[in-house]
Structures are given as C-alpha cells and as structure tokens.
C-alpha positions as CSV (number, residue, x, y, z in Angstrom):
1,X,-37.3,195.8,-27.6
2,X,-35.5,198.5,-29.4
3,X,-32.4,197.5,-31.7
4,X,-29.2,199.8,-30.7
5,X,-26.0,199.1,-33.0
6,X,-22.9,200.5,-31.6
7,X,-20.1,200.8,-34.6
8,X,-16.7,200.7,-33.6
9,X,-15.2,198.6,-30.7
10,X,-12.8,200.3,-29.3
11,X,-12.8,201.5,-25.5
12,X,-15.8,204.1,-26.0
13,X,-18.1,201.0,-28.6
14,X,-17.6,198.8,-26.0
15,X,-18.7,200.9,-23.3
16,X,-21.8,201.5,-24.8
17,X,-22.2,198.5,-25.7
18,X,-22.2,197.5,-22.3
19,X,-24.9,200.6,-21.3
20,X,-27.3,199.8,-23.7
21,X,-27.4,195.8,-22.7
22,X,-27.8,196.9,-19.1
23,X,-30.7,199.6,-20.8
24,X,-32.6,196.4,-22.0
25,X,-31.9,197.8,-25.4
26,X,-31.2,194.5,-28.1
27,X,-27.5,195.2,-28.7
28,X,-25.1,194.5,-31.1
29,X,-21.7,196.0,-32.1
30,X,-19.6,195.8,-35.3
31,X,-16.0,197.1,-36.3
32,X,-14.5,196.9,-39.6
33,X,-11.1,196.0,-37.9
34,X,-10.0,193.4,-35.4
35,X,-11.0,193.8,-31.8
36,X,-8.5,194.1,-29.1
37,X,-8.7,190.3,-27.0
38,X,-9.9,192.2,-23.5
39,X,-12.4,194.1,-25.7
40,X,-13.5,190.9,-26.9
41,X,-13.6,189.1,-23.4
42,X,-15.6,191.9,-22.1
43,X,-18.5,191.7,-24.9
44,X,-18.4,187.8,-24.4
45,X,-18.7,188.4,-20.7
46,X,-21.8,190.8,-21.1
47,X,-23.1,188.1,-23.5
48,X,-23.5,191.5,-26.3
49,X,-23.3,189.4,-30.1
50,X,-20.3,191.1,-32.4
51,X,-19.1,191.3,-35.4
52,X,-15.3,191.9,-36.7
53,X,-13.4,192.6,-39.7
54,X,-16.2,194.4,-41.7
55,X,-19.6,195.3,-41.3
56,X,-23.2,193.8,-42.5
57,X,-25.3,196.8,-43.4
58,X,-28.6,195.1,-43.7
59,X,-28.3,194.6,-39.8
60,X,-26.4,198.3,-39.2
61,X,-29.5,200.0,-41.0
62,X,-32.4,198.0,-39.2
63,X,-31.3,199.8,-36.1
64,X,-33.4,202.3,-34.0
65,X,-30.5,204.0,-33.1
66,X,-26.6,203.6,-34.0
67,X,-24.2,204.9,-31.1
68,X,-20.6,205.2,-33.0
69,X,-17.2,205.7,-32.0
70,X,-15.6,209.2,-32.7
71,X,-12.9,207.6,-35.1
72,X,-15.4,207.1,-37.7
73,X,-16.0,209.9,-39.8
74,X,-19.8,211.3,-40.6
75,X,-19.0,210.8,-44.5
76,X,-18.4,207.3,-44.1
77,X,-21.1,205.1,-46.7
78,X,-22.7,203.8,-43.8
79,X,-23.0,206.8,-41.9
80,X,-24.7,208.5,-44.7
81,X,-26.8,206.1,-45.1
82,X,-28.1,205.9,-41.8
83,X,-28.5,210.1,-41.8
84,X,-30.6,209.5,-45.4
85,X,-32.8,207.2,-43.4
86,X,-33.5,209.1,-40.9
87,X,-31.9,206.9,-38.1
88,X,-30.4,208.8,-35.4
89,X,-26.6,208.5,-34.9
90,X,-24.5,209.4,-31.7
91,X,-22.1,209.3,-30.0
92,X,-21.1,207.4,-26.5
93,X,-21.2,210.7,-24.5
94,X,-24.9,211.9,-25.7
95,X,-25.9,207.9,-24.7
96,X,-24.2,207.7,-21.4
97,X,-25.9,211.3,-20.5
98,X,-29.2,210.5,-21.0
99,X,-28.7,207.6,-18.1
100,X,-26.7,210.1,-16.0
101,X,-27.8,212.4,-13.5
102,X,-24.2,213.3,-12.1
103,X,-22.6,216.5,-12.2
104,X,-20.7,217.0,-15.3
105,X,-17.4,219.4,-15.8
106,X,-16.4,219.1,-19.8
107,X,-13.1,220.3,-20.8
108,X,-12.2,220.6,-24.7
109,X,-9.7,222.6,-26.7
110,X,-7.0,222.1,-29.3
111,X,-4.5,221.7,-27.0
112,X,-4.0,221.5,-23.4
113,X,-7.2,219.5,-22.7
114,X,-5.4,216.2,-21.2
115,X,-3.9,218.2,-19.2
116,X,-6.8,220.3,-17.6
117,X,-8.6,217.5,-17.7
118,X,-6.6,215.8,-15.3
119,X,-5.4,218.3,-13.0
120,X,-9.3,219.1,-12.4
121,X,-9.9,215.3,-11.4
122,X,-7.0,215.2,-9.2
123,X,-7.8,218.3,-7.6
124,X,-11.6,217.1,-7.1
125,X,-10.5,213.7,-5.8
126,X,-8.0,215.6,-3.7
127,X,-10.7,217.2,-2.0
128,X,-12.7,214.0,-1.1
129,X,-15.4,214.5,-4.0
130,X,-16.8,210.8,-5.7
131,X,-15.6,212.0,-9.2
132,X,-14.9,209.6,-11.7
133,X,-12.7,210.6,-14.8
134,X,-13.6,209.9,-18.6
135,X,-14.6,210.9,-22.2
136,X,-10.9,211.3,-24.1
137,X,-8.8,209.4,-21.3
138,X,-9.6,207.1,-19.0
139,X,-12.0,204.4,-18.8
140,X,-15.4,204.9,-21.3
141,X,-18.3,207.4,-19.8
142,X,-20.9,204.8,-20.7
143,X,-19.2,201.9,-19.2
144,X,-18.8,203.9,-15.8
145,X,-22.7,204.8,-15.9
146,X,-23.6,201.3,-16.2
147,X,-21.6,199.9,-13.8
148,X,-20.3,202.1,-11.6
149,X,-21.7,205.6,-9.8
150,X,-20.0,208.8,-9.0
151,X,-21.4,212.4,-8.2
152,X,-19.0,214.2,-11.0
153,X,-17.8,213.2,-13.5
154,X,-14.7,215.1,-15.7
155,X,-14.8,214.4,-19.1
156,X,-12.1,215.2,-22.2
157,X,-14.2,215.9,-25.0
158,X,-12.8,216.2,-28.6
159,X,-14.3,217.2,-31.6
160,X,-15.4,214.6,-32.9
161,X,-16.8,213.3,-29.4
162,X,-18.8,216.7,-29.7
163,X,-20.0,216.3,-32.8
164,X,-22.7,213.4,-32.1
165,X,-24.1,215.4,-29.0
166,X,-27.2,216.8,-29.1
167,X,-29.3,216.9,-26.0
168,X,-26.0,216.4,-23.6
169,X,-25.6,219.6,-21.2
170,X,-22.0,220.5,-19.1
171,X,-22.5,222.0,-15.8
172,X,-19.1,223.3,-15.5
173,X,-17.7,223.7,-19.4
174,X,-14.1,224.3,-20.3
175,X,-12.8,225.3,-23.8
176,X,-8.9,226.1,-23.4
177,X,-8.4,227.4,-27.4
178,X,-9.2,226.2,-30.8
179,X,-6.5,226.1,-33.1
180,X,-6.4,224.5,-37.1
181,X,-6.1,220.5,-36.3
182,X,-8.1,217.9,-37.8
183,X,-9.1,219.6,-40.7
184,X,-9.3,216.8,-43.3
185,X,-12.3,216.0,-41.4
186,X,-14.2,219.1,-41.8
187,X,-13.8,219.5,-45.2
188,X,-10.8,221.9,-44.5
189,X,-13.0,224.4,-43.3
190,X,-11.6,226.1,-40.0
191,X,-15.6,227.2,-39.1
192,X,-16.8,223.8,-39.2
193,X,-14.0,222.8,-36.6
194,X,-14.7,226.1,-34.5
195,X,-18.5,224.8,-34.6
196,X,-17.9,221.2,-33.6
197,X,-15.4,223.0,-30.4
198,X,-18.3,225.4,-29.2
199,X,-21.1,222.3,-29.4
200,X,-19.6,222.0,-25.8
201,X,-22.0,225.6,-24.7
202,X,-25.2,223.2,-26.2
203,X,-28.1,223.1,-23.5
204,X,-26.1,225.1,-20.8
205,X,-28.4,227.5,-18.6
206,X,-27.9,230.9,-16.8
207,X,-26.6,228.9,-13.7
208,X,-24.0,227.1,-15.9
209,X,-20.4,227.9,-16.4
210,X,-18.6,228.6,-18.9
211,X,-14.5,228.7,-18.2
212,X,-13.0,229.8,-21.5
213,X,-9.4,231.9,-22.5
214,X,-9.6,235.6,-23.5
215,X,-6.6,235.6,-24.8
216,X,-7.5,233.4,-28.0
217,X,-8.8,235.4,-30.7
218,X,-10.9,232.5,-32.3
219,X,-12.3,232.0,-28.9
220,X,-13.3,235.8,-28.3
221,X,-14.3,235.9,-32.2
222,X,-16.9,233.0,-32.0
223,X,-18.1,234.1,-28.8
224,X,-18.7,237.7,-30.6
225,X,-20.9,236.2,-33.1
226,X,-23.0,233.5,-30.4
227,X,-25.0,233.5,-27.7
228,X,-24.2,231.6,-24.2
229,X,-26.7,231.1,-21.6
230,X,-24.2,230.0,-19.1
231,X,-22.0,232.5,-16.8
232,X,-18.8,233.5,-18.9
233,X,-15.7,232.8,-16.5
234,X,-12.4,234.0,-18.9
235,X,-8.8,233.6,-17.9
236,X,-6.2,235.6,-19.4
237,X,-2.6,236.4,-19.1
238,X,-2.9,239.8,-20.6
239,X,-4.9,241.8,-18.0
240,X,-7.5,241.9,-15.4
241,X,-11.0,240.1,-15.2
242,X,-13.9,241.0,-12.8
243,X,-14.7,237.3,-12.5
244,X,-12.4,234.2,-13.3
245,X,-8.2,234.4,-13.5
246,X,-5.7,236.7,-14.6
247,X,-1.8,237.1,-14.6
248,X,-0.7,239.7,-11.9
249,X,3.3,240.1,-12.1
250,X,4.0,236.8,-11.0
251,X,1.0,235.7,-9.1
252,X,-2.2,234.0,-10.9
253,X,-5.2,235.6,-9.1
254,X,-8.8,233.7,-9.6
255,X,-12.0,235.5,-8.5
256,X,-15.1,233.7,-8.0
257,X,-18.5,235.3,-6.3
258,X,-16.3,237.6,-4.0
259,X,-14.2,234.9,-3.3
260,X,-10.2,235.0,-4.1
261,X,-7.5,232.6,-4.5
262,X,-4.0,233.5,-5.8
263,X,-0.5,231.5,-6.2
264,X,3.4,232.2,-7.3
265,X,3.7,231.3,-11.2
266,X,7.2,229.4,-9.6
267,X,5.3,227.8,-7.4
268,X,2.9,226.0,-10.2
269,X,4.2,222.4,-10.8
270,X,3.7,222.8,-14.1
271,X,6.3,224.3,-16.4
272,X,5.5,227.1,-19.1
273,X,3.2,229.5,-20.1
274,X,0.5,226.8,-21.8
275,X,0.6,225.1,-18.3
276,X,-0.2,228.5,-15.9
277,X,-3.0,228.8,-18.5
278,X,-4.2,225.1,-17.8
279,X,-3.7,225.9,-13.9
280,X,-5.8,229.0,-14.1
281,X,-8.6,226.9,-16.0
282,X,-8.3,224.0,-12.9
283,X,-8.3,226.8,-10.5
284,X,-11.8,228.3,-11.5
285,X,-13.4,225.1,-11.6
286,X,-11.8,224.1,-8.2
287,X,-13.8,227.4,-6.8
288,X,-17.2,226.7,-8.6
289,X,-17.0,223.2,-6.5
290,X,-16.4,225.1,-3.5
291,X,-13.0,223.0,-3.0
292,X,-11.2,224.9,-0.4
293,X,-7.8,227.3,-1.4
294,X,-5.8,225.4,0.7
295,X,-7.1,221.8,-1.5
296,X,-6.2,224.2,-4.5
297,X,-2.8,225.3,-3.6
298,X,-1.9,221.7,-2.8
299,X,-3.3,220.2,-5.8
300,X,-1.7,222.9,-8.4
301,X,1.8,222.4,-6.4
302,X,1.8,218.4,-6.8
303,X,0.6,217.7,-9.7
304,X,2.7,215.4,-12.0
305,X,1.3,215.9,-15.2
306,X,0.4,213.5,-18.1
307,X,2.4,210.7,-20.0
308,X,3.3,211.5,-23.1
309,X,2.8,215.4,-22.6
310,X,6.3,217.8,-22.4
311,X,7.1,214.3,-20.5
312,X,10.6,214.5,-19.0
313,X,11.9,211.2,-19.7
314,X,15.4,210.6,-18.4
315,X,19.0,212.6,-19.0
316,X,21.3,210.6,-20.8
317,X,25.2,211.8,-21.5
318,X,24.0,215.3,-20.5
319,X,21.1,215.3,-22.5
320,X,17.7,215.9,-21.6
321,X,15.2,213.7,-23.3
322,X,11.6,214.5,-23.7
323,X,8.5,212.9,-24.8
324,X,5.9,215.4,-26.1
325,X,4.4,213.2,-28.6
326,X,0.8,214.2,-27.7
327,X,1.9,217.3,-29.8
328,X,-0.2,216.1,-33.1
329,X,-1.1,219.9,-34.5
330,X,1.1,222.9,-35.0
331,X,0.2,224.7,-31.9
332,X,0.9,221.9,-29.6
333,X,4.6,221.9,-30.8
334,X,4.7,226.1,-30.7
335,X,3.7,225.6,-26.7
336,X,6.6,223.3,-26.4
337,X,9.7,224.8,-28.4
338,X,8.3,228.0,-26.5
339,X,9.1,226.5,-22.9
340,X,12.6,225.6,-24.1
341,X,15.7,227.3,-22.8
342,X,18.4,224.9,-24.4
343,X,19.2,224.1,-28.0
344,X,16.7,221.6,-29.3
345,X,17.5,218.7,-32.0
346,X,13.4,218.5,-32.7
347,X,11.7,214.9,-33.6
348,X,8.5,215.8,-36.3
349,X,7.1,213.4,-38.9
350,X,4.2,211.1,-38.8
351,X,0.4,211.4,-40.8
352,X,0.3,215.0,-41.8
353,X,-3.2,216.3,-41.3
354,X,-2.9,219.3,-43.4
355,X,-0.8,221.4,-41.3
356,X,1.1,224.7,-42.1
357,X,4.0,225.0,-40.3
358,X,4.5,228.8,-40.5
359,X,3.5,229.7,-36.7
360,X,6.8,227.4,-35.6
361,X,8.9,229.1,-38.0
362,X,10.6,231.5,-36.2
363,X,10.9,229.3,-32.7
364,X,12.5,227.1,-34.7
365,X,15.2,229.4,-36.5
366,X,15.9,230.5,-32.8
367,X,16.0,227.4,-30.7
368,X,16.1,224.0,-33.4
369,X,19.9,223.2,-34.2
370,X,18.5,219.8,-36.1
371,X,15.5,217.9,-37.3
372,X,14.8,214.4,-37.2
373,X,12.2,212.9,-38.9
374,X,9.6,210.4,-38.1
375,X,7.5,209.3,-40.6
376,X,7.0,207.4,-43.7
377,X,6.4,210.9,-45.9
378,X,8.4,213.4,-44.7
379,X,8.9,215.8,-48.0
380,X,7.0,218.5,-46.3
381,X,8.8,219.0,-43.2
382,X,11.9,219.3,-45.7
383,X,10.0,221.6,-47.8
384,X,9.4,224.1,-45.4
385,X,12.8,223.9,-43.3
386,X,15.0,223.3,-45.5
387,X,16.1,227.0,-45.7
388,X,16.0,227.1,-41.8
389,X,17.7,224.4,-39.8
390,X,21.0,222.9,-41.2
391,X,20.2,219.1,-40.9
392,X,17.2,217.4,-41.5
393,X,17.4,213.7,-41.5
394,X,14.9,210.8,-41.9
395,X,14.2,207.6,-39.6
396,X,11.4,205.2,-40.0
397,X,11.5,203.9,-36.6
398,X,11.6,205.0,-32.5
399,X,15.2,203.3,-32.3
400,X,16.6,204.7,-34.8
401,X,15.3,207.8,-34.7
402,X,17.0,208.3,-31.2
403,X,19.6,206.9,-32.3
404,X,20.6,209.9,-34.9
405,X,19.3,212.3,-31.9
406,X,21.7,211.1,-29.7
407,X,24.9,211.6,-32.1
408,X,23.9,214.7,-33.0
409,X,23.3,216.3,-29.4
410,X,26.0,217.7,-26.9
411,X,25.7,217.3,-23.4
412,X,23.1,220.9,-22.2
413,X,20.8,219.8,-25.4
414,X,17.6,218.9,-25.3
415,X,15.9,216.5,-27.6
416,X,12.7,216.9,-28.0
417,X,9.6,214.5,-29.4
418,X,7.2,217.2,-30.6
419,X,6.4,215.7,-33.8
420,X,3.3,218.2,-35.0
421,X,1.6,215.7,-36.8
422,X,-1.0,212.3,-36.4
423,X,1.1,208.7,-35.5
424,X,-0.3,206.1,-37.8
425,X,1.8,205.3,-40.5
426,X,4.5,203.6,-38.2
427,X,2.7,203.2,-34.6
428,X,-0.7,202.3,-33.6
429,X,-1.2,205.6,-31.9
430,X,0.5,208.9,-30.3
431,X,0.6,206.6,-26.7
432,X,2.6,203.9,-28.7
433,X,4.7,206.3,-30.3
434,X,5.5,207.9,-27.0
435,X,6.4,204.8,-25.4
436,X,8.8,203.5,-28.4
437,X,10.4,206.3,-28.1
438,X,10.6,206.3,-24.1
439,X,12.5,202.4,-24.5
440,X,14.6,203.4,-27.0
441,X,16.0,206.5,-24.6
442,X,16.2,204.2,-21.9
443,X,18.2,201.9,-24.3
444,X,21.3,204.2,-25.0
C-alpha cells in the first residue's frame, strides 16, 4: 500500500486526506499548528491517524508522495527535502484531478477571481447544471471527489494552488489579470508570480478555452512570449473582438461561434468597472456551456456578490459603511477607490507583503479625506501618505478602528475597509477581519 502524507490540515489537507483514505492509499496528515475541532472530528471520523503542533520528518520523508496545503511555502526545510529526495509534492487540486473525470472551468487572477468564480457557479446552477463549487472558496475539491459527484466543477485557483499542478488540465480556463501580490513568495520576482498565474493554460488542447482580459498588459505580454493550445476568448473594454466580449457604449456584447448575447452596463448587478469586467468573463463561459441568454441575463442581473468583497455593510448617521477587506494587494484597493463617488475616510494596515503604493496615489489625493490604520506596523502607509492625506491615525483593533472612522466622517461619506495588505498580525484571516469590522459597524 502506498504511503501518501498530506501536510497541512486545514480545509484543503483534510480533504485530501479524506481522498486518499477512500483511494486505499495509507494516509497520514501532519500540521505544525493546532487543528481546528471539526477538522479534527472529521479525520477521527475517517479513522485517517494525525499529528499536531509540529511535524516528525522521519515519517514525512518515507512517503511516496506528500500532498500539501498551499500555505506552505516550497522553501520550507521539509519541502526541500522532500524535492532533494526525489519524492513528489502536490498540491490538493493535481490529487483530486487525477480521480476526477468532471468538467472543469478554473478561474484565477490577482484580483477579481472570488468574484467570477462565483457568479459562474450561480449562473451554471441557475441553469440546472450538477456543478459543484471549490478550490479557493467553498468546500475542498478532494473532499467533493471522494464523497460527493457533480458533472462541473468551478474552481478558484491561486497561485500557490497552481504551483503544485502538473498533470491537472482546465476545460474552460479563466485568468482575469496578474498584478504584483505575493511577492515574498517568489523571491520578489514579478516573472516567477506571472509563471505560477499562467500554470493554469498547463495540458489544455485545441478544443479548450482560454477566457483571458486584453486589456492587461502583463496578460497580453506573457501571452506574446507563450504558446496556448487552447481557443483564446479575450474580453476587453477598449474595443472590439471577433470572438469573446467587448464594451460597446453602454452595452457589453459577447460573441461565441456565431452566437450573440449583449446587456446594459446599468443593468449589471454588480457595481464598477472591475465588476463589468468579471460579468463579461461569466458571460463567455455561460455561452461555452450552452446556458441559454435568457439564464444569462437573469443570472448577471441577480447576483449578490461575495462577503467581504466592495460588501455594503449598513449606513449609519449618513454614512455608508463598506467591507472590502478581501482587498490584500494594491490593485484590489485601486478597483475600489475607483468605484467611489463620495469622500472616502480609507481603512489600510495589516501584514505588508511588499507592496508599493504608487498606483493608489493619485485616487487617493482625489477621493481619501483620512486614513485609518490597521495594523501592528504601520510606518509605511505613513511614509508614503504623509504628504497626501491630512490625517493618518493608528488603531490596533476592528472596534476601535471604526470607532476613529465614525468621528471623523460626515453624513454622504463613505468609509471604506480596503486595507491593501495581508490580515495576520491582528486577525486570523481577511474573512475574520471582515467580520470584526462588520460587528463593530453594527455596534455604533
């Protein structure tokens, strides 16, 4: 019986820990932390041994193959050791696809992803298809392979979920932009990140697609220097395309195989100009499943969007309150002070993964009246505004951090949690962070 070690035991470990028991492989999974109880249950209830709270390499490095969660970096000792030996290291998406046969539609990108992801599931389940929703967000790929069965699946895939794929293959693959985030884990080099993004195009054939945006120069710069198999599907706001979707006037026009679909920018339910390009991406994939215009239009009208995502939390003395704290790179907080017609008193702070804040600059001289830090080190953010917005204070927690927002917003203001940077030096991650600050609005 083979010996598969899964490292980390998080939502994705877990889940393929649970594939490879049901794959008769002898399984065992270790995290250096502590395991979440219902992770724990779950593992005792698939009768899968465990270790917490550190690791015991003599039993990591006897295994024929090592599954690990995308948290862990590749330069990590044990990694590295496991790479010297030859042992081969994955992640929980390659695993799950070599046990899956369904169709698979893969959406990555530095920003926007969440939300693409998500509009194309409801879309799909909107028009009856057994489509079940993973990678990113939701429940774990693996764990849906082993115990469940759908016909498509929609996965989020990050960078780092990209980088331990190999023989995986997207029918339907969607890359909404790359833009400088996570740097400090490749080595600060922008072309290793572009690399990791474009791993999505691995294994894709002639009658593949590839959904991608024309309008961002890495994107168009890469795909200069590459070959794709798969058919190229662009969407663009700055012209017209034979085949995929483009910005006419008002209206977003898609064009698949002949076929034509068009809708009212107004008429999106999704504010701003990141979100028509998100709808344009859903839109192509919603005509590549043959989902009918009608199932389109209804899908792009209703859709509610994602927690913690330009996430309009509640108006309080006249001021509108809004939880963007998925917004953990530069770009992510451009979209949002972009879509902003009010004066903004801006929430930024948190782990600072080697960002530049130039590309903000100006939005923020225009539209940013204050800026209210959260985060433990915040001499950067002072740094680099200090000469541009007149207050800058710092908080160290949710409450009190909207606490200073509220006294220094008038009623027409909006607040805004944007906060361009990673979550954990004060909150477990950017989901906890959004909800802190969601209870401590709703406290005021």
């Amino acid at each position: 019986m083979k010996k598969a070690v899964i490292l980390g035991g998080g939502e994705s470990g877990v889940g393929a820990a649970v594939l490879a028991k049901v794959k008769q492989f002898d399984t065992f999974l270790s995290d250096s932390g502590s395991l979440k109880p219902h992770f724990r249950e779950e593992l005792q209830k698939w009768d899968i041994p465990f270790e917490e709270g550190g690791h015991t390499a003599e039993r990591i490095l006897s295994a024929d193959l090592v599954i690990k969660s995308p948290g862990i970096p590749e330069n990590a000792p044990l990694v590295a050791k496991l790479h010297a030996q030859g042992t081969p290291v994955i992640s929980e998406i390659e695993f799950a696809g070599r046990y899956d046969t369904a169709k698979k539609i893969c959406i990555t990108g530095s920003n926007g992803k969440t939300t693409t992801t998500s509009l194309i599931y409801y879309l799909l389940q909107n028009a009856g298809l057994d489509v079940g929703l993973g990678g990113n967000i939701g429940k774990s790929y693996a764990m849906q392979v082993a115990t469940e069965r759908h016909d498509i699946y929609v996965l989020e895939l990050s960078s780092f979920q990209l980088d331990g794929m190999y023989d995986f293959k997207a029918d339907i693959a969607v890359l909404m932009n790359i833009t400088p985030d996570h740097l400090d884990r490749y080595d600060h080099c922008f072309q290793n990140y572009i690399n990791a993004k474009f791993r999505i195009t691995r294994n894709m054939r002639p009658e593949d697609c590839f959904i991608f945006c024309s309008d961002d120069e890495v994107t168009i710069g890469e795909l200069n220097k590459i070959v794709v198999q798969a058919k190229k599907l662009p969407f663009t706001q700055n012209g017209v395309v034979e085949e995929g979707a483009w910005l006419d006037d008002d209206t977003v026009r898609v064009r698949y195989e002949g076929d034509e679909f068009d809708i009212l920018v107004r008429d999106l339910s999704l504010e701003g100009r990141h979100n028509v390009y998100n709808s344009m991406a859903a839109a192509i994939t919603g005509k590549i499943m043959n989902v009918t215009n009608e199932t389109i239009r209804r899908s792009l009208t209703t859709f509610e969007g994602v927690e913690h995502r330009m996430e309009k939390v509640m108006t309080v003395g006249g001021v509108l309150y809004v939880n963007d704290s998925k917004a953990t790179n530069v770009n992510s907080t451009w979209y949002a002070l972009e879509s902003m017609t009010t004066p903004v008193v801006l929430i930024l702070g948190g782990t600072d993964k080697g960002n530049d804040y130039a590309p903000i600059a100006d939005l923020v001289r225009d539209k940013v009246k204050a800026i209210v830090c959260l985060g433990v080190d915040n001499r950067k953010i002072h740094d680099f505004f200090g000469g541009i917005v007149p207050e800058i204070y710092d908080t160290l927690s949710a409450e009190a951090c909207v606490n200073k927002c509220a006294e220094l917003a008038v009623p027409g203001d909006t607040v805004l949690l944007s906060p361009c940077c990673a979550s954990f030096d004060l909150f477990k991650n950017y989901e906890d962070r959004g909800r802190q600050f969601k209870e401590a609005v709703r406290r005021l």
